[in-house]
FIVOTOR-738937 format. One line per 2 residues: number of its first residue (from 1); for each residue y, x, z of C-alpha. Coordinates in nm, 3 decimals, always signed. Layout:
<recs>
NUM = Y X Z ~ ... $
</recs>
This chain:
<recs>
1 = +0.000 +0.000 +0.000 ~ +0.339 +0.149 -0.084 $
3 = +0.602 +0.175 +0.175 ~ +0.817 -0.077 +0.189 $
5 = +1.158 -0.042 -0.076 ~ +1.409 -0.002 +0.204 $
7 = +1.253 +0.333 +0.367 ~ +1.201 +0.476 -0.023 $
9 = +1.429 +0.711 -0.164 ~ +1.537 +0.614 -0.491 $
11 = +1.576 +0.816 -0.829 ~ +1.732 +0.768 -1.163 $
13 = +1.517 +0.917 -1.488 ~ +1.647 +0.948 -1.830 $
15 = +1.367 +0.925 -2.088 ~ +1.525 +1.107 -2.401 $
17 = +1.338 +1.080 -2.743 ~ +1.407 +1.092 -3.132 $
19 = +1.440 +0.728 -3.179 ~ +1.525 +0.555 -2.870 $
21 = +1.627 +0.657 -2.444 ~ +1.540 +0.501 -2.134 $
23 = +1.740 +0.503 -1.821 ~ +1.508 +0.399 -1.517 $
25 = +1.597 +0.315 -1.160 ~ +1.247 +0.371 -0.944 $
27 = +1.177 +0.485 -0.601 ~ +0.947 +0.793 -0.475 $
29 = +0.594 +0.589 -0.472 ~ +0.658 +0.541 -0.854 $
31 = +0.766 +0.156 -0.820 ~ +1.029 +0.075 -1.152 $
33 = +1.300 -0.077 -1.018 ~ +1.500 -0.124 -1.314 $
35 = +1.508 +0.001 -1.690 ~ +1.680 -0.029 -1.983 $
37 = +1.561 +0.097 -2.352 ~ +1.829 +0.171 -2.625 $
39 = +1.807 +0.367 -2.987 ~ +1.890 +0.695 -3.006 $
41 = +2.181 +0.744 -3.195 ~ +2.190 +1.063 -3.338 $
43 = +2.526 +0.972 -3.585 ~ +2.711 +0.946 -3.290 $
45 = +2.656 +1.309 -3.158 ~ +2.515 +1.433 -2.825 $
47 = +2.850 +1.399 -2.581 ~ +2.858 +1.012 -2.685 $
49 = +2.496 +0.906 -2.664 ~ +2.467 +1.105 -2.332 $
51 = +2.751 +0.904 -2.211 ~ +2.620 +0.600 -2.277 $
53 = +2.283 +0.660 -2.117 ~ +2.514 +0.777 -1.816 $
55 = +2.739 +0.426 -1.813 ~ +2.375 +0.226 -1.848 $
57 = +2.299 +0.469 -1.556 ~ +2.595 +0.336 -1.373 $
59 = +2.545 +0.013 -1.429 ~ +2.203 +0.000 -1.323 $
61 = +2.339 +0.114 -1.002 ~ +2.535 -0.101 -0.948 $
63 = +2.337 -0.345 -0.989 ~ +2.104 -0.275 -0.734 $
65 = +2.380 -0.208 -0.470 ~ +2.352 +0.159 -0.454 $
67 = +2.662 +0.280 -0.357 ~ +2.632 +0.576 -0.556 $
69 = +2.408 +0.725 -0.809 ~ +2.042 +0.917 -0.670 $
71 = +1.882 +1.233 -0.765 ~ +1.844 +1.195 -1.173 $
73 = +1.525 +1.377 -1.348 ~ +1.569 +1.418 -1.756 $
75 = +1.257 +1.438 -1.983 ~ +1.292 +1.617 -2.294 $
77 = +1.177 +1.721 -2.592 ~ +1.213 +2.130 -2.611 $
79 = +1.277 +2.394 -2.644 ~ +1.571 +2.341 -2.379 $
81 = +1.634 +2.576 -2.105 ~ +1.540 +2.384 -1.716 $
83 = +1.673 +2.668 -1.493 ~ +2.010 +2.653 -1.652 $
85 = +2.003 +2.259 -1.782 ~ +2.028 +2.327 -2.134 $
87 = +1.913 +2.124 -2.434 ~ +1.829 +2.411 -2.755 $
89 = +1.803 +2.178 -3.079 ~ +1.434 +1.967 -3.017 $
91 = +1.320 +1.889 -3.327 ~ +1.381 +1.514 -3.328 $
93 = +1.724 +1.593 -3.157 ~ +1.856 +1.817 -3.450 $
95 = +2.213 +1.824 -3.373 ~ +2.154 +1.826 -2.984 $
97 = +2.221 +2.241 -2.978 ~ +2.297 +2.427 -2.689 $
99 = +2.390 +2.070 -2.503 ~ +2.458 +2.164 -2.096 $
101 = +2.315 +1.807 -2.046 ~ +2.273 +1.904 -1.676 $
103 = +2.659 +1.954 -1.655 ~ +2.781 +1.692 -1.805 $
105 = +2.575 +1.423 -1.670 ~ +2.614 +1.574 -1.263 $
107 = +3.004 +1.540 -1.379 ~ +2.998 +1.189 -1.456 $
109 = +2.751 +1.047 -1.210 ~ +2.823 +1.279 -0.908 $
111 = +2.435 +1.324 -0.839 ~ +2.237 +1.586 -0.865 $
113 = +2.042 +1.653 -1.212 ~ +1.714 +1.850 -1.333 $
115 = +1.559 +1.843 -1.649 ~ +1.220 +1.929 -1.781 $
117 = +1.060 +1.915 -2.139 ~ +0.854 +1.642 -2.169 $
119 = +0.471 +1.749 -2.191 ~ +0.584 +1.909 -1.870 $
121 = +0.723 +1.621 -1.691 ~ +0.428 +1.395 -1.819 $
123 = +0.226 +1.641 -1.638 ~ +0.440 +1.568 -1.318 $
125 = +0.398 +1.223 -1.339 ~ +0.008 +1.219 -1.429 $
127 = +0.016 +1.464 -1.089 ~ +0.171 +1.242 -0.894 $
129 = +0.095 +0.930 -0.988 ~ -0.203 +0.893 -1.204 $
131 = -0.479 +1.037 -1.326 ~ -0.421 +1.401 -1.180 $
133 = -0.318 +1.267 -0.817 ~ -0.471 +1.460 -0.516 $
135 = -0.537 +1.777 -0.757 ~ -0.371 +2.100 -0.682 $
137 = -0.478 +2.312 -1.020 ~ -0.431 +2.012 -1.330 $
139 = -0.393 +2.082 -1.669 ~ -0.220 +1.757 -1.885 $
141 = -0.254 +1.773 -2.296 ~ -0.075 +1.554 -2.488 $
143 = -0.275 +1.499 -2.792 ~ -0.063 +1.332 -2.965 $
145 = +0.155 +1.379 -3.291 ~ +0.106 +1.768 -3.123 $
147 = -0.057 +1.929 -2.889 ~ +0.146 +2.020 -2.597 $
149 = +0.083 +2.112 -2.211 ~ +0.221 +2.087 -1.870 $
151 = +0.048 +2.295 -1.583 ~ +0.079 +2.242 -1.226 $
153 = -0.076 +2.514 -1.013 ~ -0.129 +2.555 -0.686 $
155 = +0.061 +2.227 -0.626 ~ +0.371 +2.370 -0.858 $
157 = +0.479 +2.340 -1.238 ~ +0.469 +2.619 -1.370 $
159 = +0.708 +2.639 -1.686 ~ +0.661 +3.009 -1.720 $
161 = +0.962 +3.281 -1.767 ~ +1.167 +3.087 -2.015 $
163 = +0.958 +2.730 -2.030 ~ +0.747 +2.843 -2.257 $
165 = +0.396 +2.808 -2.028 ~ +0.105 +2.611 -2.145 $
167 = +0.230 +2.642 -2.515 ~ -0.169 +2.621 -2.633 $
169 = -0.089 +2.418 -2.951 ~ +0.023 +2.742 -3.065 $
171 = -0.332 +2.932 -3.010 ~ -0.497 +2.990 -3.343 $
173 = -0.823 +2.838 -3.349 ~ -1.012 +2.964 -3.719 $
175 = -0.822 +3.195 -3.961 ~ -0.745 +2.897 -4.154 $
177 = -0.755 +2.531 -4.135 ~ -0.470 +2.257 -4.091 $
179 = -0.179 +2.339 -4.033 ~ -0.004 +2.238 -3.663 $
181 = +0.256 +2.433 -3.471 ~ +0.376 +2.638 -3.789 $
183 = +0.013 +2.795 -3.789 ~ -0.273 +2.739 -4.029 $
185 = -0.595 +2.689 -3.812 ~ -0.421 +2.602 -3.459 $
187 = -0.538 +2.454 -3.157 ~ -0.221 +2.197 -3.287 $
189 = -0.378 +2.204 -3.622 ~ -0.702 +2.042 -3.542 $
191 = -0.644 +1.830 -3.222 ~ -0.316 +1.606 -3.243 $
193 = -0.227 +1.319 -3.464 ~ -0.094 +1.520 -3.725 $
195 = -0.319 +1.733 -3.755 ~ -0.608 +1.522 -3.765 $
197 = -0.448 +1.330 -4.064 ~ -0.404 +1.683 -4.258 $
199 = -0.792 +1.769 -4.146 ~ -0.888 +1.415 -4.298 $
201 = -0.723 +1.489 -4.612 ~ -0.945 +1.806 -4.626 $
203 = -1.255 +1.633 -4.586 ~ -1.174 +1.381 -4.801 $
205 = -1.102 +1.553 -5.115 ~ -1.424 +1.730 -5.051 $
207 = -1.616 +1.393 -4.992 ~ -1.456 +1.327 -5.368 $
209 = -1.544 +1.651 -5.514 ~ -1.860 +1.586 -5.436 $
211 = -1.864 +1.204 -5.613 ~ -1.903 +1.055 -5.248 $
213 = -1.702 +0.766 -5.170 ~ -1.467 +0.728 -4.876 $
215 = -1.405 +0.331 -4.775 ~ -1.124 +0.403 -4.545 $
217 = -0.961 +0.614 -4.824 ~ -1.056 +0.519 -5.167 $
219 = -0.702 +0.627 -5.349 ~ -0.451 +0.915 -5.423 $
221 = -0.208 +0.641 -5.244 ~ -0.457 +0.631 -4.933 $
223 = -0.482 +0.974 -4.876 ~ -0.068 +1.041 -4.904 $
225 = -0.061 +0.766 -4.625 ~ -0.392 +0.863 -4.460 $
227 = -0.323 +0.897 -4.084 ~ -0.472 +0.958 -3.773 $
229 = -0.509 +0.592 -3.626 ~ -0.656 +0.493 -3.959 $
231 = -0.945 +0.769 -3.905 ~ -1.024 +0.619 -3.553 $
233 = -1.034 +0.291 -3.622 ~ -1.277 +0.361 -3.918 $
235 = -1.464 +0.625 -3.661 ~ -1.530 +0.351 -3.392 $
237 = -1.603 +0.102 -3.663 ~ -1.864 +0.307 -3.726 $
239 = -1.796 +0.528 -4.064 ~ -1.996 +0.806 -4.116 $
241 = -1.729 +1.033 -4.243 ~ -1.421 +0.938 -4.001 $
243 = -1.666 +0.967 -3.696 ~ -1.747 +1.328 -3.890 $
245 = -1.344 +1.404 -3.876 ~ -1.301 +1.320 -3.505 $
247 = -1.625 +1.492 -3.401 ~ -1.497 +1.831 -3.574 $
249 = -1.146 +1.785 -3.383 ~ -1.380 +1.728 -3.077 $
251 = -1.504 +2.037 -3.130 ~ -1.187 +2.243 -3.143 $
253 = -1.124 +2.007 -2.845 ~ -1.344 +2.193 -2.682 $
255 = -1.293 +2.509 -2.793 ~ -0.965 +2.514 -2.667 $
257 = -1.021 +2.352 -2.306 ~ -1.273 +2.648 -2.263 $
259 = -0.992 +2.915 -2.273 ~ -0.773 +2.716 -2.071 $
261 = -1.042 +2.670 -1.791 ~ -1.165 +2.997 -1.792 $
263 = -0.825 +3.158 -1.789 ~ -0.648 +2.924 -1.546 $
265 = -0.975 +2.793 -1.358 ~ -0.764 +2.415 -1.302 $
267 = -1.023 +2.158 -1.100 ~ -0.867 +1.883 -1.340 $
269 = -0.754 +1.831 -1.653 ~ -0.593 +1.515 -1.807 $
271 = -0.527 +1.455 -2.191 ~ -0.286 +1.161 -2.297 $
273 = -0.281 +0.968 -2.616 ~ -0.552 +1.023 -2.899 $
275 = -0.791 +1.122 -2.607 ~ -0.751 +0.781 -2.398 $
277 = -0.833 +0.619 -2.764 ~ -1.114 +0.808 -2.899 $
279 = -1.276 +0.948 -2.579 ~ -1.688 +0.818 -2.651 $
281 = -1.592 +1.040 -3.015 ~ -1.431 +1.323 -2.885 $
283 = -1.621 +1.392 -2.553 ~ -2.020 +1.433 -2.664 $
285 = -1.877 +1.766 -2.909 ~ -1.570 +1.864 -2.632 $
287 = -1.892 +1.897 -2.383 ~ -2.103 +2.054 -2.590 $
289 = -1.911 +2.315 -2.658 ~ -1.776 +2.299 -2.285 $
291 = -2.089 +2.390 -2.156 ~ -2.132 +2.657 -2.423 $
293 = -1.855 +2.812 -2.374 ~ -1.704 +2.785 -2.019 $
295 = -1.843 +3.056 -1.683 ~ -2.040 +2.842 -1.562 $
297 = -1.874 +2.839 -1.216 ~ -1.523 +2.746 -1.348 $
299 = -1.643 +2.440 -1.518 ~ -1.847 +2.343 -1.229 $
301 = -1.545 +2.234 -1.050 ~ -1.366 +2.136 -1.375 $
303 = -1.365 +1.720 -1.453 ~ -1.210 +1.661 -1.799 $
305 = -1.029 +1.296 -1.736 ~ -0.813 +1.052 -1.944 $
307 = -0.476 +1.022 -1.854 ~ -0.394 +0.700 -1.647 $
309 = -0.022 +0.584 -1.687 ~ -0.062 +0.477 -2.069 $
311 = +0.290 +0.343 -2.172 ~ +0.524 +0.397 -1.844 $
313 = +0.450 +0.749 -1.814 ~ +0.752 +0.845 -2.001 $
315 = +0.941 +0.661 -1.748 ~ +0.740 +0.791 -1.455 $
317 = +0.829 +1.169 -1.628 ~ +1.139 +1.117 -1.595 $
319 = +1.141 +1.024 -1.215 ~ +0.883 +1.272 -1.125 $
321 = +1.196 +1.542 -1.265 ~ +1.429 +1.391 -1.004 $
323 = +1.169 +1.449 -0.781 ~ +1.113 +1.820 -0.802 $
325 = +1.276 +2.042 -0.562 ~ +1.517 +2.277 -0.729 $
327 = +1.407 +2.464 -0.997 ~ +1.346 +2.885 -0.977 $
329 = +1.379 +3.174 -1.225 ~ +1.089 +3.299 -1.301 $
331 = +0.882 +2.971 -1.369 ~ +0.767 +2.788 -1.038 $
333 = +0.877 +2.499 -0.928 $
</recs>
């Protein structure tokens, strides 16, 4: 049973993606007070649309008779800079470069402000309030249109010298293969949405060359549009060759977990997205290899879990931020 609302400290979160922000009011056992979604309006520049997630901020506030504004956490996409609270160009934030978002939105709301990327503060969140909870070494994946990571160990994130921990995406997985974090062959490359579309493609055009039909892709048109979700839907349906395609990213699924238990020995680790949806396809191979591959006594204590908090945890990312203690050089917090 959660403590009752008037002995909870609150916290504000601000949810930042490519195509649309969420400001959340919640309190420290993870109960949403309040929340508002808007787009993400890149035409209008950084300064504007950081303003108006501070005045929904405000209002929000106020309307829960706060008399001022609590702790804030900020969720991210990187690269961005959490020591000094600076936002360096995301990808789906193109203009947003070298934005002191920390700054400007303590200035306006008088509160103090931390930000994280956001595989890093979906880690928090899974840690504190889901799937992870009552761990002290977790791993969380994202597996979703990439591959990124969060680590918390020894009860601590761990963002690394200059937030660049847990970057496994990057970790090159077969000289050559799809492409996924710039790299041909990645970790990236053959476990996250992307890359499981460009790994379909592959296997497709051989399944062609080879006068085999495809019933989930049976064009030129199909394959430009061929995506992940239409592979696992046609894997759990049952097809022969899209349960082929998952299997081989389970695989690499597994490949990759192996370094990251033998190297970091975590008792837990949680993968979001394409993982929650495919798990009965991706496990059986991730095992396999698991079991193959791991010391024996690291993966012992090892469970490999789904993550829990499905569609809130950006929201829950954001308030697990404003719930850190303050941040350290040098990687720990």
């Amino acid at each position: 049973m959660s403590t009752p609302e008037r002995f909870n400290r609150f916290y504000l979160g601000f949810d930042i993606g490519g195509t649309k922000s969420t400001v959340v009011l919640g309190d420290e056992a993870g109960a949403m007070l309040r929340s508002e979604t808007v787009e993400t309006d890149l035409a209008v520049g950084p300064g504007a649309m950081i303003g108006r997630l501070c005045g929904i901020a405000e209002r929000i506030v106020s309307e829960h008779g706060l008399a001022h504004a609590p702790p804030v956490g900020i969720s991210c996409g990187g690269p961005l800079d959490s020591y000094h609270g600076i936002i360096h160009s995301p990808p789906n934030l193109p203009d947003w470069n070298e934005i002191p978002i920390v700054e400007l939105v303590e200035k306006r709301l008088g509160a103090a402000v931390k930000l994280q990327n956001d595989a890093n503060a979906c880690a928090l969140a899974e840690w504190r309030f889901g799937a992870g909870r009552g761990s002290s070494n977790m791993i969380f994946l994202t597996f979703g249109t990439g591959m990124g990571a969060g680590l918390v160990l020894n009860g601590n994130l761990y963002s690394g010298t200059n937030d660049m921990a847990g970057e496994i995406g990057h970790v090159r997985m077969e000289p050559d293969g799809p492409l996924g974090y710039g790299k041909h062959g990645s970790f990236e490359g053959f476990c996250s949405g992307a890359g499981i579309a460009r790994l379909a493609q592959q296997i497709v055009r051989r399944k062609w060359a080879e006068g085999g039909e495809v019933p989930f892709c049976r064009s030129e048109a199909d394959l430009a549009g061929l995506d992940a979700r239409t592979v696992g839907v046609a894997a759990l349906d049952g097809d022969a060759i899209a349960r082929e395609i998952i299997e081989t990213s389970g695989e690499y699924l597994g490949r990759g977990l192996a370094i990251l238990v033998d190297v970091l020995n975590p008792e837990r680790i949680v993968i979001g997205s394409i993982f929650v949806r495919l798990e009965p396809l991706l496990r059986p191979r991730m095992e396999a290899v698991l079991r193959r591959e791991c010391l024996e006594r690291s993966a012992a204590v090892c469970r490999v879990v789904p993550a829990a908090l499905g569609e809130d945890v950006g929201k829950l990312a954001a308030l697990s931020v404003a719930m850190q203690p303050p941040a350290k050089s040098g990687g720990t917090q």
